[in-house]
C-alpha positions as CSV (number, residue, x, y, z in Angstrom):
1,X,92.7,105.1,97.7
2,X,92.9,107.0,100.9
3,X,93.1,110.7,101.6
4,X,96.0,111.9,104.1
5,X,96.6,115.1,105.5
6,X,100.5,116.3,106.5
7,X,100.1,117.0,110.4
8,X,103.1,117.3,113.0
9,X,103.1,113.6,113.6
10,X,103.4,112.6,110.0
11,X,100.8,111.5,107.2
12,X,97.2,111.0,109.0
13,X,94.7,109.1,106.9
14,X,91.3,111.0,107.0
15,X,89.0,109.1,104.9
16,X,88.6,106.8,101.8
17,X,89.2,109.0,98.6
18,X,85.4,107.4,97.7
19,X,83.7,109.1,100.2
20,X,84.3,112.6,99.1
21,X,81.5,114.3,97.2
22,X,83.5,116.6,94.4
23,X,82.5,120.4,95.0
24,X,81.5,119.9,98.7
25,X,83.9,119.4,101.7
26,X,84.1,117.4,105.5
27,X,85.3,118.5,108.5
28,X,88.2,115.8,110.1
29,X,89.6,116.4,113.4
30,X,92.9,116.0,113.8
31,X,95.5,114.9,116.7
32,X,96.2,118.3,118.5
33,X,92.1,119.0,118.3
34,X,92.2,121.3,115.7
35,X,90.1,121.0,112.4
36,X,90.4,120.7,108.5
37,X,88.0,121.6,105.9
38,X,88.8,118.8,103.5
39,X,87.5,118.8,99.8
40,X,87.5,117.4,96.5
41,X,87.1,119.5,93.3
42,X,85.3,118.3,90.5
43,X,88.7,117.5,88.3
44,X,89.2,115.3,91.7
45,X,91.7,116.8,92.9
46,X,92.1,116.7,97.0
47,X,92.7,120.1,99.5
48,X,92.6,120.5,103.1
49,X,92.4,123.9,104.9
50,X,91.6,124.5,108.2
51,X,88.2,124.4,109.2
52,X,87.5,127.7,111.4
53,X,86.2,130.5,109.3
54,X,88.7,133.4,111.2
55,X,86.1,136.0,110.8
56,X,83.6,134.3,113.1
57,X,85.5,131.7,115.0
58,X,82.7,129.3,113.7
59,X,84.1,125.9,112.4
60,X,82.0,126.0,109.1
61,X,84.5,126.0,106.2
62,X,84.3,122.5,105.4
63,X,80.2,123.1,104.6
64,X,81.4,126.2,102.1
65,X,80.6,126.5,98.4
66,X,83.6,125.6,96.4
67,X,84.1,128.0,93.1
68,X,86.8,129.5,91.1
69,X,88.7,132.6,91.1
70,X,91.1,134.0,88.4
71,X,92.1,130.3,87.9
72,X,92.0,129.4,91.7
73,X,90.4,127.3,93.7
74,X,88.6,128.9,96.6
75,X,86.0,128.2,99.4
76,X,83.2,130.9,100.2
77,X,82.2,130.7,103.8
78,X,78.5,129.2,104.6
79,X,78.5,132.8,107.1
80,X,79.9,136.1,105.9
81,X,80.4,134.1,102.3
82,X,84.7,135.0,102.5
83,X,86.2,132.9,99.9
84,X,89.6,131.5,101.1
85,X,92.3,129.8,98.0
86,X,92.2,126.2,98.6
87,X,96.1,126.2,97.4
88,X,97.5,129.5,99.9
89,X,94.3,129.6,102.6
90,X,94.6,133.6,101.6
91,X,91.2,135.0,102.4
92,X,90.7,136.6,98.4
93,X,88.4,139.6,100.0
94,X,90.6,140.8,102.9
95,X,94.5,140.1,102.4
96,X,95.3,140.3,105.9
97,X,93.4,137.0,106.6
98,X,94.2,133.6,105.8
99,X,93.8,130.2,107.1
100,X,96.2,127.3,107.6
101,X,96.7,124.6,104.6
102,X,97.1,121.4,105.0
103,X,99.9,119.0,102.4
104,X,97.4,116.4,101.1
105,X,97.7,113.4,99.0
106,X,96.4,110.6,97.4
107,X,97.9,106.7,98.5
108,X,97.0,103.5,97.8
109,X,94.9,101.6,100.7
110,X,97.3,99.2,103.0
């Protein structure tokens, strides 16, 4: 099983779903030379959020603590410790912040 991220060109294979550590995350750089934060949680279930932490330009997310808020998914910045829902990319302790999500799925290996 691979992990694949929805970018402008279509799906983009990132890694082997085996490689990702459930509750920690990896940085993949994508076509346009952006960044996602990608992570597994521990029920397995893939996100993928983009990897700059908009508070201090630093691209950081990806090595964030995973946790759980109000039943949501969220990533706490290694910085200034912002958490950021995994499903929206709303920043949960200042609503005027948010980062970009990413579609991910699952797919069988060619």
């Amino acid at each position: 099983m691979t992990v694949e991220l929805r970018v402008a060109e279509g799906w983009l294979t990132v890694c082997e779903l085996s490689s990702l550590t459930p509750g920690r995350g990896v940085a993949a750089l994508l076509p346009d030379g952006s960044q996602a934060a990608v992570f597994l949680d521990r029920a397995g279930r893939p996100y993928a959020i983009g990897n700059q932490d908009p508070f201090t330009g630093a691209h950081v997310l990806s090595r964030g603590l995973l946790g759980w808020a109000a039943g949501r998914p969220f990533v706490a910045s290694p910085l200034l410790k912002q958490r950021f829902d995994l499903e929206s990319g709303r920043c949960l302790d200042d609503e005027e912040v948010a980062v970009r999500t990413y579609p991910v799925r699952t797919a069988a290996a060619p």
